[in-house]
N, C-alpha and C positions, 0 to 999 in steps of 0.2 A: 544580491538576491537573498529572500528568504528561504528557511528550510521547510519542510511538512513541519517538526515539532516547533516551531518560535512564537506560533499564536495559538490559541484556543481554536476549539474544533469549530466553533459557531462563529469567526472572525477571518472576514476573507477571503469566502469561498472560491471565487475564481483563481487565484493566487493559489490555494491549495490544492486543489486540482491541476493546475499547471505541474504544482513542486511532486503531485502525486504519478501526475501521465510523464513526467521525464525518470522519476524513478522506474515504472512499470514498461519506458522503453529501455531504459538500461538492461533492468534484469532481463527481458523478451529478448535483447538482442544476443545478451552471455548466454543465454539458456538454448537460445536456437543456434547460436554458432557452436556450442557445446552438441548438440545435436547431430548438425550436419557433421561435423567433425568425428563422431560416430557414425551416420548410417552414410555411404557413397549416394548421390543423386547421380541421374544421368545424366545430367547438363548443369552447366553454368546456368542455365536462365531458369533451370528448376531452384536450383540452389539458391538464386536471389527472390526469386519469387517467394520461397519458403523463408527466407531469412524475413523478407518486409514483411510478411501474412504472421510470422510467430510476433514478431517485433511491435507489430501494428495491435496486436490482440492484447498481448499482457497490457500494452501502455493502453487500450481501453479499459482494461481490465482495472486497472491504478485512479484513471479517472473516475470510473462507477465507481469505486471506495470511496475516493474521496467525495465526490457527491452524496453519498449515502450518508457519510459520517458525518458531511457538514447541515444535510437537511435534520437526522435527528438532533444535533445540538442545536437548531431553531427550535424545532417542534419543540420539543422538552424544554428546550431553556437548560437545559442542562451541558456547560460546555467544557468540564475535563470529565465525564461519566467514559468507564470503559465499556459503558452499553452502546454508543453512538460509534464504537470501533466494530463492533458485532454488526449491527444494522452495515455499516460499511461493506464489511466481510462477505455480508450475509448476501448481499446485492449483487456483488463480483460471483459469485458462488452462482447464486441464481442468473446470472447473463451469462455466466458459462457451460447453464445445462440449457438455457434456452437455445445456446450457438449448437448445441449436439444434440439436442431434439429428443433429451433424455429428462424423465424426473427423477429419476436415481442419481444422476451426475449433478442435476438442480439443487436438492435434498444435500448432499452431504457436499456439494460445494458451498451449501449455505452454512452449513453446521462446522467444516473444516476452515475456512476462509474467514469467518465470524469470528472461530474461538481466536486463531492466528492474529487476528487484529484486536481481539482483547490482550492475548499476552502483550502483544507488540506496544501497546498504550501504557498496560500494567507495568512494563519491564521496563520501559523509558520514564516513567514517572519516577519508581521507584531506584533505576539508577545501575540496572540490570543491563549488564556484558556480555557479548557473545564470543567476542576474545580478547584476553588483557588480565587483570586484576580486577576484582570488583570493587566498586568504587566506597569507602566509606562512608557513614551518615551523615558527616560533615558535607562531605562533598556532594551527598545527595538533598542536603539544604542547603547550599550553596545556589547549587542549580534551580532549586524551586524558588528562589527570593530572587535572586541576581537575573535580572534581564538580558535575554542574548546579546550581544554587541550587535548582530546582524537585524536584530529587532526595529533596532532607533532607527534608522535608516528611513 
């Protein structure tokens, strides 16, 4: 299988959105069993219920990104822009004030969830670590020339 980063944002959108809605149920499932593992539910069938409702939402949540990011790298024609990470972000942001019937939660889910998905473009591009060693320039032209192994496929 491929990764979210192996193609361009405008190449494959259905594949991308897959690689995106299985990210966004991984984190929805560690986030909500993180949860539950904090606050006591009263039941077992509340506890599942809340596990599938958190797990079911982030990994919507993943899919609208990737939709968003792959419709503007059509529109634009523009497909490594970390503007088309924004419009992604921007999207998840706004389907998550539409789910709580808030434009406050709309508004700065667009604005926090945008900026998040530009770092997140910028920072892979450029070769940026969140734990390890940061990678050299070598290695971050490496990466931009050399085609994934999982790409060919």
């Amino acid at each position: 299988t491929m990764g979210f980063w192996d193609k361009a944002d405008n190449a494959d959108p259905l594949q991308k959105t897959v690689e995106a809605t299985k990210m966004g149920a991984i984190a929805g499932a560690l986030g909500t069993a993180y949860y539950l593992s904090a606050f006591e539910s009263t039941t077992t069938a509340g506890s599942l219920m809340r596990f599938g409702a958190g797990t079911a939402g982030i990994a919507a949540l993943g899919a609208i990104f990737s939709v968003g990011t792959c419709l503007s790298a059509q529109v634009l024609n523009e497909p490594d822009n970390a503007f088309n990470h924004f419009v992604g972000g921007c999207s998840a942001g706004l389907a998550l004030g539409a789910r709580a019937h808030s434009f406050s939660v709309a508004s700065m889910g667009c604005v926090t969830l945008g900026s998040l998905g530009v770092l997140a473009k910028v920072g892979h591009r450029e070769g940026w670590r969140f734990i390890g060693p940061a990678l050299t320039q070598a290695e971050v032209d490496a990466q931009a020339i050399a085609p994934s192994p999982k790409a060919s496929h």
